[in-house]
GUTOR-16184 format. One line per field, with one value per residue (C-alpha): x, y, z; residue in three letters; residue number from 1. Coordinates in Angstrom, 1 decimal. Example, Ala and Ser with C-alpha at 12.3 -4.5 7.8 and 13.67 -1.06 7.14 Angstrom:
2
c1 <- c(12.3:13.7)
c2 <- c(-4.5:-1.1)
c3 <- c(7.8:7.1)
residu <- c(ala:ser)
num <- c(1:2)
This chain:
429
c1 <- c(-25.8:-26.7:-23.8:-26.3:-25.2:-22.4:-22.2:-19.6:-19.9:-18.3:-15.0:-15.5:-15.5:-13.9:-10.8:-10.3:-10.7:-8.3:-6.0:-6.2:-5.7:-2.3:-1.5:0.4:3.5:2.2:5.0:4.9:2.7:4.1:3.9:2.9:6.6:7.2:3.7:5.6:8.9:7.3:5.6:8.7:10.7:7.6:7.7:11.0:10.8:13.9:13.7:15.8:14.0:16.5:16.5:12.7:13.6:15.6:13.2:10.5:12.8:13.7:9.9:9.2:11.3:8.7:6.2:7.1:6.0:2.1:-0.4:-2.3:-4.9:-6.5:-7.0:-3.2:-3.1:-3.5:-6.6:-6.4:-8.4:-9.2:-6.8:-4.3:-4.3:-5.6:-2.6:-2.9:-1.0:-0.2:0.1:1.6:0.4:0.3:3.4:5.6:5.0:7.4:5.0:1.7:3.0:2.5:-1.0:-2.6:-4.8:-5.5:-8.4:-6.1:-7.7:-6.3:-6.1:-8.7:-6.5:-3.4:-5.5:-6.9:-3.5:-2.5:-5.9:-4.8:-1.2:-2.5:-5.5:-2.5:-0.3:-3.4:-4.1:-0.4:-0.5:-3.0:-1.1:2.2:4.1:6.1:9.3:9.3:10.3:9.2:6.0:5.0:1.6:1.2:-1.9:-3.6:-6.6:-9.5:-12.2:-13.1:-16.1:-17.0:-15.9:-18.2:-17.4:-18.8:-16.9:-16.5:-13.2:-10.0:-7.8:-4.0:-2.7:-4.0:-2.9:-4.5:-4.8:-5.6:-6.7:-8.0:-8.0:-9.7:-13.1:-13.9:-12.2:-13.3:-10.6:-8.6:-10.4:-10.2:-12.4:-10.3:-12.1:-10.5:-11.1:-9.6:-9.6:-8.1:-7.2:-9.3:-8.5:-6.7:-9.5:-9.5:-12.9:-13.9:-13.5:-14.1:-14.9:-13.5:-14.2:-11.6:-11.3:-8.1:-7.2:-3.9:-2.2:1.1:4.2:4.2:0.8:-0.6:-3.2:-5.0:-3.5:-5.4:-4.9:-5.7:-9.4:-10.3:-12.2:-14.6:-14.0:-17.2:-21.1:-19.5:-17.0:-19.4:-21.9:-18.3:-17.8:-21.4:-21.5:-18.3:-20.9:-23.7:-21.7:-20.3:-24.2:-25.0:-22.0:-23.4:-27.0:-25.7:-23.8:-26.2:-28.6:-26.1:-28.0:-25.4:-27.0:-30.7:-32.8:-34.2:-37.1:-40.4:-39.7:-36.5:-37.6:-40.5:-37.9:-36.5:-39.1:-40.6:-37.0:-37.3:-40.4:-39.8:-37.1:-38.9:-39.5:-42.9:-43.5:-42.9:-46.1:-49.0:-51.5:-48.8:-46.0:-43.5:-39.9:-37.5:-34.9:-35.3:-34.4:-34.6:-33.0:-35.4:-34.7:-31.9:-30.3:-27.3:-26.6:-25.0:-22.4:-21.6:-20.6:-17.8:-13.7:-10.8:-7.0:-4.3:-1.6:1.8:2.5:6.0:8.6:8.3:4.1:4.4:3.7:5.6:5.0:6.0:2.3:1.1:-0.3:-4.0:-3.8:-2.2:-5.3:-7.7:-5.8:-6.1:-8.9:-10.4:-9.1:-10.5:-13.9:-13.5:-12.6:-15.5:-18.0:-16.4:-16.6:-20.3:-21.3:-19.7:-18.7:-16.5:-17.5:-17.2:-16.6:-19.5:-18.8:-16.5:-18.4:-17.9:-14.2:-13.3:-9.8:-10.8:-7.3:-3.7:-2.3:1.3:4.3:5.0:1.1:-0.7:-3.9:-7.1:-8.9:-12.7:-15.2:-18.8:-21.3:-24.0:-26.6:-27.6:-30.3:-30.4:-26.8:-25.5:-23.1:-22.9:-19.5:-18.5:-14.9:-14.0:-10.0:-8.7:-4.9:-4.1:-0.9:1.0:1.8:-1.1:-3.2:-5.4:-7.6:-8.7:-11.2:-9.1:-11.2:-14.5:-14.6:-17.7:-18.1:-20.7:-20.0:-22.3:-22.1:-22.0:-25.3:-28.4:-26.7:-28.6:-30.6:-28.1:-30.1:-29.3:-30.0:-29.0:-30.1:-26.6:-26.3:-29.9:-28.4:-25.4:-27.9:-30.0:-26.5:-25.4:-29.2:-28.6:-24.9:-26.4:-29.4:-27.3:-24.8:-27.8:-29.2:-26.2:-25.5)
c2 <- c(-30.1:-29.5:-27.6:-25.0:-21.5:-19.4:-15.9:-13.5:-10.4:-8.6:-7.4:-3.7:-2.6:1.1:-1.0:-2.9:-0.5:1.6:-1.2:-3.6:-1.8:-3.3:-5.3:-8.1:-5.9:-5.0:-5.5:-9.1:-10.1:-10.9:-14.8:-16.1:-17.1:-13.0:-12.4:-14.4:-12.8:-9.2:-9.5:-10.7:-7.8:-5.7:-7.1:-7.8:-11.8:-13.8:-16.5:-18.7:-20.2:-19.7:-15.9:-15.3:-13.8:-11.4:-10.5:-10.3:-7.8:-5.4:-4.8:-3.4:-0.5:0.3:0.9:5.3:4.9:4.3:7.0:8.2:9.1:7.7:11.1:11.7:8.9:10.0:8.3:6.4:5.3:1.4:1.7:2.3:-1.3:-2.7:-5.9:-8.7:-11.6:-14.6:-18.4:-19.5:-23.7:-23.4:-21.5:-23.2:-26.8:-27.2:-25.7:-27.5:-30.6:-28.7:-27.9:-30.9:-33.9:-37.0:-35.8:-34.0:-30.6:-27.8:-28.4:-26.3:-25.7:-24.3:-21.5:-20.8:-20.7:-17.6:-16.0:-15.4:-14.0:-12.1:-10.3:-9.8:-7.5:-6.1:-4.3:-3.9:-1.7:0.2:1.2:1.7:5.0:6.0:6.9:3.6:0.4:-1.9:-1.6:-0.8:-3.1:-6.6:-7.4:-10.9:-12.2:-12.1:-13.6:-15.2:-13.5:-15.9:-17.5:-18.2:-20.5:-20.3:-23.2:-26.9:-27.8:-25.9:-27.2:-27.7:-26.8:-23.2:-20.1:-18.2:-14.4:-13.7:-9.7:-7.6:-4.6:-3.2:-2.4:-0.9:0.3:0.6:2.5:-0.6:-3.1:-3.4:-5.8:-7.4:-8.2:-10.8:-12.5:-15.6:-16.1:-18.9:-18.6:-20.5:-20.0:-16.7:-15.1:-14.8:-16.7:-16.3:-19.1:-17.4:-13.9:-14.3:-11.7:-11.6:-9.4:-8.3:-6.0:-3.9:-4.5:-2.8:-4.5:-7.1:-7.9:-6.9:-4.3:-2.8:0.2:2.5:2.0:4.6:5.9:4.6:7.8:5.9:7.9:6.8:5.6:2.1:2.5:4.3:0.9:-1.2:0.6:0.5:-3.4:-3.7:-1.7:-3.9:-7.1:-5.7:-5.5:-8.7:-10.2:-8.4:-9.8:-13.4:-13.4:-11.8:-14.4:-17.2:-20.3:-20.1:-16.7:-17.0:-20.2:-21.4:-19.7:-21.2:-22.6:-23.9:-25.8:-27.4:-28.8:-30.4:-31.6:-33.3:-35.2:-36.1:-37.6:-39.1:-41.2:-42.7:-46.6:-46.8:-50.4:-49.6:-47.6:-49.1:-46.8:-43.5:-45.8:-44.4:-45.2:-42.1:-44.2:-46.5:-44.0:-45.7:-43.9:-43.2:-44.9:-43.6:-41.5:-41.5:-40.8:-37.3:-39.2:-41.4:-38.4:-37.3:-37.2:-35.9:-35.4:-33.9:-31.9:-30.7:-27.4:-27.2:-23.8:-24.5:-23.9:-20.3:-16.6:-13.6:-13.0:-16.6:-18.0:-20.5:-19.5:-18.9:-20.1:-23.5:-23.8:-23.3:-26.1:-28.9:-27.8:-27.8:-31.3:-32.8:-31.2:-32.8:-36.0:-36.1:-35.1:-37.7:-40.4:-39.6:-38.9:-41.9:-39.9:-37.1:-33.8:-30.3:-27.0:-24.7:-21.8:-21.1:-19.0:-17.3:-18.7:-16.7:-16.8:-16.5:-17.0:-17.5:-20.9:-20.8:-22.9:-26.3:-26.5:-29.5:-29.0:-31.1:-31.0:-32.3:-32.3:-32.6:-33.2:-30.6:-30.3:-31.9:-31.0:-33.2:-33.2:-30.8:-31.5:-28.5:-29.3:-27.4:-28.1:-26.9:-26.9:-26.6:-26.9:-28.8:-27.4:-30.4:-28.8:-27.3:-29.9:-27.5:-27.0:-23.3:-23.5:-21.1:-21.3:-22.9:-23.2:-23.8:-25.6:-25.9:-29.4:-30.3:-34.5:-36.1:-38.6:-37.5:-38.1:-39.4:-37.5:-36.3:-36.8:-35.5:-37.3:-35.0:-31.5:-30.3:-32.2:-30.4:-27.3:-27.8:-29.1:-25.9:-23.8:-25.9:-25.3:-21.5:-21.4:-23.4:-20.6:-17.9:-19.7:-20.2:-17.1:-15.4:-17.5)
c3 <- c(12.9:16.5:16.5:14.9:16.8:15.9:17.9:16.3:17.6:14.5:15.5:17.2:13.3:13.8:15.6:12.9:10.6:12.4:13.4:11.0:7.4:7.1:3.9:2.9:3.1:6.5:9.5:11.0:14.0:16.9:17.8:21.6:22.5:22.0:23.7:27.1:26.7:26.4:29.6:31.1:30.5:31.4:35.0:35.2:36.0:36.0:33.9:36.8:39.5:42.0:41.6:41.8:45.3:44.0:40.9:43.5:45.9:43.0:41.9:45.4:44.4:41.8:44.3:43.8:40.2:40.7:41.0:44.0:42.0:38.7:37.7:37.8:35.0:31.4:29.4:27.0:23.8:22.8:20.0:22.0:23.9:20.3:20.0:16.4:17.7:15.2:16.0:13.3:12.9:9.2:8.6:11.4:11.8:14.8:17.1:15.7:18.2:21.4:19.8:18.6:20.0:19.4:17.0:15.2:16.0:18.5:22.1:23.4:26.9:25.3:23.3:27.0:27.8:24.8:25.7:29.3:28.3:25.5:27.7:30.6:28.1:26.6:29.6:30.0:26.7:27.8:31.1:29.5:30.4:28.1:30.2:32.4:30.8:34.0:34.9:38.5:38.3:38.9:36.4:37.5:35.2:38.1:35.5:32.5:32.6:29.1:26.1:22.9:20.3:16.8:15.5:16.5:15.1:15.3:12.5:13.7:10.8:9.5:10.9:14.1:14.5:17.7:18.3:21.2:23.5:26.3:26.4:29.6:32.6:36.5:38.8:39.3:36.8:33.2:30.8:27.6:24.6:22.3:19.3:17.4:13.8:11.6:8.5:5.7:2.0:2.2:5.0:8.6:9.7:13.6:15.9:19.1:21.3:24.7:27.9:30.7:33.9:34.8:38.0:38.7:42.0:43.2:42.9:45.4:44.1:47.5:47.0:44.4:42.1:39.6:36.3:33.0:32.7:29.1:26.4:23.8:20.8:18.2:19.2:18.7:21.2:23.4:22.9:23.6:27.2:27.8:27.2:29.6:32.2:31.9:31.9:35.9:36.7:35.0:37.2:40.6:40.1:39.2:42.1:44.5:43.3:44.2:45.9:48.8:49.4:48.8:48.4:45.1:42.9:43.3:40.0:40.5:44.2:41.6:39.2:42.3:44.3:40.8:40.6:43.9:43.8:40.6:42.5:45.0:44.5:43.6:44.6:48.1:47.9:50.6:51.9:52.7:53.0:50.8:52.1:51.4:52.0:48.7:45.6:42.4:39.4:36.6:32.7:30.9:34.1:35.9:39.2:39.9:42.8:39.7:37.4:38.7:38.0:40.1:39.1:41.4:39.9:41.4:40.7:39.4:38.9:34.9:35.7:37.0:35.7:35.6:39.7:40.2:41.5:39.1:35.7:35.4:32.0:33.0:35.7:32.7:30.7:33.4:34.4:31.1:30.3:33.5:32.6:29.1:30.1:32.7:29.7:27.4:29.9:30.8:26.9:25.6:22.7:21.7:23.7:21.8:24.0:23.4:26.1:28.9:31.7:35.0:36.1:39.1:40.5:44.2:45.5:44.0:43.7:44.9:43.2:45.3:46.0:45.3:42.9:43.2:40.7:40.8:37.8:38.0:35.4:37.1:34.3:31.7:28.5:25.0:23.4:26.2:29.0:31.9:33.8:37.2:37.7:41.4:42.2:45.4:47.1:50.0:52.0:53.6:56.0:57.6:56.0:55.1:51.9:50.4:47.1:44.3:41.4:40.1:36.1:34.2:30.5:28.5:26.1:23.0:22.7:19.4:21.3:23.6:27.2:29.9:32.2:35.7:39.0:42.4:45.2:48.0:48.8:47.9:44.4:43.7:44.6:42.0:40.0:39.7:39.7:36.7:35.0:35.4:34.0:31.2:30.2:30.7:28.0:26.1:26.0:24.5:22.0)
residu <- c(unk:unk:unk:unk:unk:unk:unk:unk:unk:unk:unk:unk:unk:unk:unk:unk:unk:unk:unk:unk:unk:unk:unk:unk:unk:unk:unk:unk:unk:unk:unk:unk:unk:unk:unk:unk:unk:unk:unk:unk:unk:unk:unk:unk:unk:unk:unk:unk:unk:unk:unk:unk:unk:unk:unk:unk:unk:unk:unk:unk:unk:unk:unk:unk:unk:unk:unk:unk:unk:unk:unk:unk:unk:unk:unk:unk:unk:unk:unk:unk:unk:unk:unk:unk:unk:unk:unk:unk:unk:unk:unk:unk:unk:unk:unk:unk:unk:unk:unk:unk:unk:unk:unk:unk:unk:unk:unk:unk:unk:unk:unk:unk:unk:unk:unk:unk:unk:unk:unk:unk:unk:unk:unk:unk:unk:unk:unk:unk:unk:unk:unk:unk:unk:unk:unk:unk:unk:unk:unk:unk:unk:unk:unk:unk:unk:unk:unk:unk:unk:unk:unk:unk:unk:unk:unk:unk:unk:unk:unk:unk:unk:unk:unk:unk:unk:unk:unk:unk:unk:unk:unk:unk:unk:unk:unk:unk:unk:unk:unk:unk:unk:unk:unk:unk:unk:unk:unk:unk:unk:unk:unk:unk:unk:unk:unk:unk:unk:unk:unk:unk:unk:unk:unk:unk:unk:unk:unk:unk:unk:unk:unk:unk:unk:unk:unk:unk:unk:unk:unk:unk:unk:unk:unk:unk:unk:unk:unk:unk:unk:unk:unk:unk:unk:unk:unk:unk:unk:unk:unk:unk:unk:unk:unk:unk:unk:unk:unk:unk:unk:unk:unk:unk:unk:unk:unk:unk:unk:unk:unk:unk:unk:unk:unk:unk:unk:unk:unk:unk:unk:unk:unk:unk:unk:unk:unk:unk:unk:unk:unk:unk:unk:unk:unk:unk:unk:unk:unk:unk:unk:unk:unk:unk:unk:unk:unk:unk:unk:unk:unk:unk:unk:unk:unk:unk:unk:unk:unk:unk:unk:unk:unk:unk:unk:unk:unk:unk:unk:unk:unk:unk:unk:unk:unk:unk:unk:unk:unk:unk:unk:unk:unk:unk:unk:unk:unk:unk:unk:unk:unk:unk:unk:unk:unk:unk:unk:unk:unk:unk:unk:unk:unk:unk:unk:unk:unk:unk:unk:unk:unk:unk:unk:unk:unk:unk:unk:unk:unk:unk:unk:unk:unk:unk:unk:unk:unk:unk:unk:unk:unk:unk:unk:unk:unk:unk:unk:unk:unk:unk:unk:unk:unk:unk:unk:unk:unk:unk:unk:unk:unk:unk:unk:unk:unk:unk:unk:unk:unk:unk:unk:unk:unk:unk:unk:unk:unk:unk:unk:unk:unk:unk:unk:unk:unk:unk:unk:unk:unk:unk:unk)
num <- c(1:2:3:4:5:6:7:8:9:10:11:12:13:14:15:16:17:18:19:20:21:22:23:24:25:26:27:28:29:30:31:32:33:34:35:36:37:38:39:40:41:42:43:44:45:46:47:48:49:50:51:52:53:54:55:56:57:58:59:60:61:62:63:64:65:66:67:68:69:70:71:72:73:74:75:76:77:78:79:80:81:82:83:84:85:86:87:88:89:90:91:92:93:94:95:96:97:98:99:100:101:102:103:104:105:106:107:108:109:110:111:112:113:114:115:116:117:118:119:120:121:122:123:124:125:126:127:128:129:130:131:132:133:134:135:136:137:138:139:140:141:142:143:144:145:146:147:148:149:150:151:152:153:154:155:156:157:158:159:160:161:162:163:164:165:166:167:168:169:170:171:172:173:174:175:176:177:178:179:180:181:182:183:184:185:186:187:188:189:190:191:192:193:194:195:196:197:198:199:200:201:202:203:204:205:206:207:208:209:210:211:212:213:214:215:216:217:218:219:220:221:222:223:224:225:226:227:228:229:230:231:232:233:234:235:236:237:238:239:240:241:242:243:244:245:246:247:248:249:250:251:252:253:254:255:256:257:258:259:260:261:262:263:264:265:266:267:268:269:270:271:272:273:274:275:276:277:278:279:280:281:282:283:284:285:286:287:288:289:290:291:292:293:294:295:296:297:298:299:300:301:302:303:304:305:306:307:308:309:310:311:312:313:314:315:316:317:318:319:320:321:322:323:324:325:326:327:328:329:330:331:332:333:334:335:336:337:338:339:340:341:342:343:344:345:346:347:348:349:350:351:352:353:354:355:356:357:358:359:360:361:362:363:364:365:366:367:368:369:370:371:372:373:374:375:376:377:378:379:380:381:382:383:384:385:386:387:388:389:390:391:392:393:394:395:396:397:398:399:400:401:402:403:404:405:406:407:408:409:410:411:412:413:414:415:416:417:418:419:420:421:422:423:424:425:426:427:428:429)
């Protein structure tokens, strides 16, 4: 099958022996509707549009309640965060609906949807005091730093156990490991691991505010927090390396300036008459103008999080599903998510705003599809656009695909950006 990687990380083993030694007479897990509600009584959000003002007003009086200091904050350890959270599809078939596609497998943008509120109260856990019911911090996902998949089909009908905590904390930043299992003839099988970045702002979600320091307590957790280190470097370089900051390796302008010339029209050719202006498209290619789709979205009330911006997760979802269709409709056949990479959440998407969406098939190698989905709003009334996020999936095709060509120096550039996402997703897994 060409589907012929799977990457579980074994669950951080001493958290789940720790965490996990419950038995069938073990309490019940918490499902995703109590996941939503939690946070809502953590924040304090009012479940009524009309009295967001007033939800928003109150929360400024938390503002006494952070620290001035991380120091001032007591550690914690990962077990304390550590949260099992159950979607029940096998037990409760009145929520498999909301769940299931056309293929009869899991919507892959609603589980985006649970990772994102799960990771949110993970880091809430970890931050709890145990006096204060509300919490002082506004906790925003700032990056799905990646998500693996180890299996192709998520079946709509088994249980899922989702589990987590945080791995590693910064002064203001925390990283949330999760996992997804489903449940397969009495066992929990992985599905996938998913890395997220969340940060801690004050109330009104204006600056940022410290959060717990976090004490690894065995050589594995030590190796956890160390991972969480190295991914923040990993992050830095990648980003330092962007190609809107330095130009492309000698490798990389070689891998261009070959596609180039292998677009010119040879026929043209008389002694050093090559016209630049006639490109042909080499066999079994496809423009990179030509793969493209865009979708606009209205962000309703019923669409925003706890601090009454939209919901990251619901940005994933659509944005996900645009990148999906664009793969399918390039493919020809049915696409299969393979990794979720580098989503950055440059700027918050407020409710009212209209979403453009635009996907982009950047890369392309054998079976796999590279996708760059870059979403933007538009404010009617300035008429002006701000870029909030740029997502990046990694599809396998059940077919080869056709080769994507640039044609301009720009499409090369996404081109090469889409060829590095595509390594890096390649290299872990």
């Amino acid at each position: 099958s060409a589907y012929r990687f799977c990457i579980m990380r074994k669950l951080p083993s001493v958290l789940a022996r720790t965490l996990t030694s419950g038995t069938s007479a073990s309490p019940r897990l918490p499902d995703m509707s109590e996941v939503r509600s939690k946070l809502r009584d953590i924040v304090g959000a009012s479940t009524n549009w009309r009295d967001h003002v007033q939800a928003m007003q109150e929360r400024k009086a938390l503002h006494t309640l952070l620290a001035k200091r991380q120091e001032d904050l007591p550690p914690r350890r990962m077990k304390d965060s550590y949260l099992e959270v159950i979607l029940p599809l096998g037990s409760q078939p009145e929520i498999r609906e909301k769940y299931l596609n056309v293929h009869n497998s899991v919507r892959f943008g609603r589980i985006l949807e649970d990772l994102d509120s799960l990771g949110v109260l993970i880091c809430y856990t970890h931050t709890k005091q145990e006096m204060q019911q509300r919490s002082p911090l506004s906790i925003v996902t700032a990056l799905v730093d990646k998500i693996n998949l180890c299996q192709k089909i998520i079946h709509p009908d088994c249980d899922i156990k989702f589990t987590g905590n945080v791995s590693w904390v910064g002064k203001t930043s925390m990283e949330v490991r999760m996992h997804m299992l489903q449940l397969h003839d009495g066992d929990y099988s992985p599905v996938l691991d998913a890395t997220f970045v969340m940060v801690a702002r004050d109330p009104e979600n204006k600056r940022p505010a410290f959060v717990n320091p976090l004490i690894p307590e065995s050589p594995e957790e030590e190796e956890i927090f160390k991972q969480g280190e190295l991914n923040k470097l990993k992050r830095t370089e990648f980003s330092t390396a962007s190609l809107l900051k330095m130009a492309p390796t000698a490798e990389e302008r070689n891998i261009v300036h070959d596609m180039f010339l292998n677009t010119l029209d040879s026929r043209q050719e008389g002694e050093g008459t090559v016209s630049f202006r006639s490109r042909k498209l080499p066999p079994n290619s496809v423009w990179m103008e030509d793969a493209k789709l865009k979708g606009l979205q209205i962000c309703h009330p019923e669409e925003r999080n706890i601090f009454n911006r939209i919901f990251g997760g619901f940005l994933m979802r659509k944005a996900f599903e645009l990148g999906w269709a664009t793969a399918c409709s390039y493919g020809g056949s049915r696409p299969f998510i393979v990794s979720v990479d580098d989503i950055m959440f440059q700027k918050p998407v407020e409710v009212g705003s209209l979403l453009l969406l635009s996907g982009q098939v950047c890369y392309t190698e054998k079976n796999y599809i590279q996708i760059r989905v870059h979403s933007e709003v538009y404010n009617a009334n300035t008429r002006e656009h701000h870029t909030t996020n740029i997502f990046h999936f990694t599809f396998i095709s059940e077919n080869e695909v056709p080769q994507v060509v640039p044609k301009t120096y720009g499409e090369s550039m996404l081109y090469l950006d889409g060829k590095r996402h595509f390594s890096a997703v390649m290299e872990e897994i």
